[in-house]
N, C-alpha and C positions, 0 to 999 in steps of 0.2 A: 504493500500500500504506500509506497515511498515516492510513488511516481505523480503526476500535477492532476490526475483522475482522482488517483486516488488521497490525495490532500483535499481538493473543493468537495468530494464526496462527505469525507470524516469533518470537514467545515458545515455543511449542510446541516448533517447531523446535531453536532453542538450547536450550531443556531438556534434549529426545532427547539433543543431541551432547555435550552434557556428561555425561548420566548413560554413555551408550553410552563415551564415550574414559572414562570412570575406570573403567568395569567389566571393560574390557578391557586397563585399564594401557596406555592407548596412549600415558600421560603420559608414561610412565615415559623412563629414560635407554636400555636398552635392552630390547624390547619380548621378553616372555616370562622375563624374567631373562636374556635372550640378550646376546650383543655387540652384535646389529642393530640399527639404529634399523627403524623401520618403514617407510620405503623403501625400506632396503638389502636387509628380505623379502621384499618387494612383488615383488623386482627376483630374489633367489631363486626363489620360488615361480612367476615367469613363468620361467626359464631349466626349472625343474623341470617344470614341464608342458608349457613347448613341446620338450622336450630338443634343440632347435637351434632358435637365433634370432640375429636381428640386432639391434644397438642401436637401429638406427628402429624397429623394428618393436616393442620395447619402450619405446620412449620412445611409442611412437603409444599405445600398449596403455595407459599409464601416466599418459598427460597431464605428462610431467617435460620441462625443457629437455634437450637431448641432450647439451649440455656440462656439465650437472649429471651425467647419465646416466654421462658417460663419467668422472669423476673417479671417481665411486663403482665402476664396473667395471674402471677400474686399480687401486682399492684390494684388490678379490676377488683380481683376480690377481697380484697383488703377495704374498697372503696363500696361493696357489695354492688358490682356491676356484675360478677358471674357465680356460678353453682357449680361446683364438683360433685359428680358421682360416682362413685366406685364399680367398675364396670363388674357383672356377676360372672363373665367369662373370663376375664384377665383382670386380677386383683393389681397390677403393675400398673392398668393403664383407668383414666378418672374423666368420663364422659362430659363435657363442656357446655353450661348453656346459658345465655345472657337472664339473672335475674328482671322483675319490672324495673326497677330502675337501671338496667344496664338496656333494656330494648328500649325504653326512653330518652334515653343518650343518644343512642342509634339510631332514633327516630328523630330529633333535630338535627343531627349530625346529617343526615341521608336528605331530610328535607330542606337544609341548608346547602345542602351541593346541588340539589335539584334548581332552587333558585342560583345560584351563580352560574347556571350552564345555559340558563334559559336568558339571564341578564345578556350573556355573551351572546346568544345567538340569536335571540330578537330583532336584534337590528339589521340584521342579514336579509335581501332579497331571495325570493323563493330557490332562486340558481344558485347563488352562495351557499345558502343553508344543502341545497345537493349537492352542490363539490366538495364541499366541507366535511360529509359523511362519504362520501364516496370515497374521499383521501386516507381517509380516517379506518375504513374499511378493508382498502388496500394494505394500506401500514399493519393492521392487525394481521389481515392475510400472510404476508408477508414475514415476517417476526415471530405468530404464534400459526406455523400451519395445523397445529392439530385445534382451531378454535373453530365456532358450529353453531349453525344458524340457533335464534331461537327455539325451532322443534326439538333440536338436539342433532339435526344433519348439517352433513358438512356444508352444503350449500340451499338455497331454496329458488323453484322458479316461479317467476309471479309474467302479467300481460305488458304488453309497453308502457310508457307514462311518458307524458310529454316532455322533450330534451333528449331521452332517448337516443333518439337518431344521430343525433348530432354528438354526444360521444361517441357510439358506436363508431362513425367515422371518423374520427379522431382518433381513435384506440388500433381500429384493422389500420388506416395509414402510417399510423407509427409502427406497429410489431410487423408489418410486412416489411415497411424497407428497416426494420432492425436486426429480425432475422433471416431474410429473403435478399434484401439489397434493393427491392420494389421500389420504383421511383413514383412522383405524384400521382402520375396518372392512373396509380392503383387507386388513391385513395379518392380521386375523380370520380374513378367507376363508383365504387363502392355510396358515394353523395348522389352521385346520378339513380342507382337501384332505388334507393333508399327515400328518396323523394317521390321519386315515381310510386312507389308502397303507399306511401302519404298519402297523395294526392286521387289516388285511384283505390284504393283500398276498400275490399268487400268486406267486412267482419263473417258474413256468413262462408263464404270462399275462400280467404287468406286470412293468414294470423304472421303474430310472432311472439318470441319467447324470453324472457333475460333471466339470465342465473344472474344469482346474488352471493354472497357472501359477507356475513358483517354489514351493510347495508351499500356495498359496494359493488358492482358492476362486476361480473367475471365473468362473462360469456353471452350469445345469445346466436338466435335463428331463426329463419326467416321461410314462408311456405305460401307462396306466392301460382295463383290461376294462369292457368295456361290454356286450357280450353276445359270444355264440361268435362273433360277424361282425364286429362294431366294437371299436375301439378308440379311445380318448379320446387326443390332444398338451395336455398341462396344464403350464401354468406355466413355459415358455422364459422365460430372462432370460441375460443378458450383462454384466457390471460396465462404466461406462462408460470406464475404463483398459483393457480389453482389447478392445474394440469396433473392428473392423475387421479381425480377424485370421482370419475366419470360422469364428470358435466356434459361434456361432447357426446359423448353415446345417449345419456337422458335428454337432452335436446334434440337428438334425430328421433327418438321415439314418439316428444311429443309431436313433433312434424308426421311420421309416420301415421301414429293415432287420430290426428287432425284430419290427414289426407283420407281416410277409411272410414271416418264417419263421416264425412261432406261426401262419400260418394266416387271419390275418383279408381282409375282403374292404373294409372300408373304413376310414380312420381320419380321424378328424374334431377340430377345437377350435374356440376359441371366443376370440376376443378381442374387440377393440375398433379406433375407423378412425384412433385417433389414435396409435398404437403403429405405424407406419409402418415403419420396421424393419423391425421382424417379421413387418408383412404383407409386404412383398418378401421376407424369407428364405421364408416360405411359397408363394407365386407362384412363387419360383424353384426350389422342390424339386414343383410340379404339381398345388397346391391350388386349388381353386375357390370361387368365393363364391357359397356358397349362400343365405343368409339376414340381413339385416339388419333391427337392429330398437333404435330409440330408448330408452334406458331412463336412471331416476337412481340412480347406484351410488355409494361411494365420496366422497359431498359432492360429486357433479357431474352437471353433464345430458352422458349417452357416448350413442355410437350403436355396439352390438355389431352381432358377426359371425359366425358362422360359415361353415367354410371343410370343406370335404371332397376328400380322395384318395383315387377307385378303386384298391386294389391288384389 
């Protein structure tokens, strides 16, 4: 990391965490205007949601030494903020849980973060306030891959929402010329389809898909009328932090599934032999290769594809 990449990178970095701890007061002596320092939260708010635990199991949760762990949890309960129980399977270990005035604590403490998060982002326009979690989404991504949607899955797919599109295009234009070397005029096409979706769009005929992750954008696809029989797969992509989680495969299905309940008899796309990937997620959901054919697109010599599923 010693090279001029790698310095503005680790720069970046300490930026965020400095801007991020002063906006949050996390300098501060105690964190919200509270007594707590912000371990001593940490270490609430894990008693508050798991409402019985153990000190391992929050020191695991927590990355703390356990003897740090435990001074700070004699001090709760010295202050009668917690309850030990003597677990009746392992006499060694003392089941943890916030007395009433310890979930009281936890209950100002939680709803005084809830307002400074909204102070913060109140004054943000509807677009700010989605970048912001979209960022925020990624970064999680990114940092904790084993993190999961609210149901408890790794990812969740929900309909378009307006804006949309305009990431989308944003996103395939960047990762094509970042891992491909695709010049604009991929990311042209890709604004040209995508408009025309818009603008023409049958809800009972065509749809499209976006995976989520953390509340941030990881994927999405597109299932576009061709005539009363066909149907078009356009524009499958996958962000490369969430790539293995079998986003791309459950997005061709929901295309699949869409296409056989509206009716049609075949559904067909069109990529390219060096997107590999995607030719396996297509292979493995029953598509064929129908046609190949040499062509220069994008600032490069590609050899397309197309792939067709009888329904």
């Amino acid at each position: 990391m010693g090279n001029r990449t790698g310095n503005d990178a680790i720069e970046t970095v300490r930026r965020f965490n400095r801007l991020y701890t002063r906006q949050l007061g996390l300098l501060d002596q105690g964190l919200l205007g509270s007594e707590f320092t912000l371990t001593e939260s940490r270490i609430l708010y894990e008693l508050a949601k798991r409402g019985d635990s153990t000190a391992s199991e929050i020191a695991r949760e927590l990355g703390i030494d356990l003897g740090y762990l435990s001074r700070l949890l004699g001090k709760f309960e010295r202050r009668g903020e917690i309850k030990r129980t003597r677990s009746s399977i392992d006499a060694r270990q003392s089941h943890l849980q916030l007395t009433k005035k310890g979930r009281s604590a936890f209950d100002r403490l939680d709803q005084a973060a809830r307002d400074q998060v909204a102070t913060m982002i109140d004054p943000l326009t509807a677009q700010q306030r989605r970048d912001l979690l979209c960022a925020m989404g990624s970064l999680v991504g990114v940092l904790d891959p084993d993190s999961r949607a609210p149901d408890g899955e790794p990812y969740s797919i929900r309909p378009l929402r307006i804006g949309d599109i305009g990431w989308i295009t944003h996103r395939q234009g960047i990762l094509y010329a970042q891992e491909y070397g695709w010049d604009g005029s991929y990311e042209a096409l890709v604004a040209e389809i995508l408009a025309g979706f818009v603008k023409t769009n049958d809800p009972q005929t065509e749809n499209g898909w976006i995976a989520e992750r953390g509340n941030a954008i990881v994927g999405s696809v597109f299932l576009v009328r061709s005539s009363a029989t066909l149907a078009k797969l356009r524009l499958l992509y996958v962000e490369p932090a969430a790539r293995g989680l079998g986003i791309g495969a459950r997005l061709v299905q929901e295309c699949v599934a869409f296409a056989r309940a509206k009716g049609y008899r075949k559904l067909t796309l069109w990529t390219n032999d060096i997107l590999v990937s995607a030719r396996r997620i297509y292979e493995a959901a029953g598509f064929q290769l129908t046609k190949q054919e040499a062509h220069h697109s994008f600032g490069k010599d590609l050899l397309g594809q197309t792939w067709e599923l009888a329904l």
